[in-house]
C-alpha positions in Angstrom: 222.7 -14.2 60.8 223.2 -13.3 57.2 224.1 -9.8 58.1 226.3 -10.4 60.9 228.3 -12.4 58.6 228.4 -9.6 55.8 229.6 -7.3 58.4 232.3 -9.5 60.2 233.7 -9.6 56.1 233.3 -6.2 55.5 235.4 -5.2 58.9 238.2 -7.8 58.0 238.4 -5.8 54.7 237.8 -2.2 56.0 235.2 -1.0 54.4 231.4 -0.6 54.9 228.4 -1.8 54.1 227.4 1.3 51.6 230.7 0.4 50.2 230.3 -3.1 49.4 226.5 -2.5 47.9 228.2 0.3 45.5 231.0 -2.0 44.8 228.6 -5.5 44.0 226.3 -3.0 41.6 223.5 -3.7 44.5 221.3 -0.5 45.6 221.5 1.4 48.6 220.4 0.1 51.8 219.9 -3.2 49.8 221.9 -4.9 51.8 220.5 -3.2 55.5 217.0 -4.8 53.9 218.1 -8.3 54.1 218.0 -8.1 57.9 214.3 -8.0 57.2 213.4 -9.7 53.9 215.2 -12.5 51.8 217.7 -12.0 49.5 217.7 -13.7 46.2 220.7 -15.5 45.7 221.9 -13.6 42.3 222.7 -11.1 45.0 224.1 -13.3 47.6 226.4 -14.6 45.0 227.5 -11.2 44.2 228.6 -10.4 47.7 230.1 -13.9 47.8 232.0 -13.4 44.7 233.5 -10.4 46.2 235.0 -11.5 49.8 235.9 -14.6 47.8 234.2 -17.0 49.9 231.4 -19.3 48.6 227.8 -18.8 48.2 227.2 -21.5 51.3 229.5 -19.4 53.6 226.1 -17.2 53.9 223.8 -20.2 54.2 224.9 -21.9 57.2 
């Protein structure tokens, strides 16, 4: 659910997934991993601070 969310955001905004880890300081493929593994939530509230939408947006 987590990543269907991050994708729905990062088509409203036009870019990709590659683009949004290099722009939150986040490794490659760090985001593709959550899919599969937890993220901690330093790096969900990265992501979060970027779209501008709060760290619970991800959560629900």
């Amino acid at each position: 659910m987590l990543i269907k969310k991050i994708k729905v955001l990062c088509k409203k905004n036009n870019i990709n997934i590659g683009q949004l880890e290099r722009a939150t300081g986040l490794g490659f493929a760090t985001i593709r991993k959550w899919d599969k593994s937890s993220p901690n939530m330093k790096n969900i509230k990265k992501v979060a601070d970027y779209f501008g939408v709060p760290v619970t947006y991800f959560l629900d």
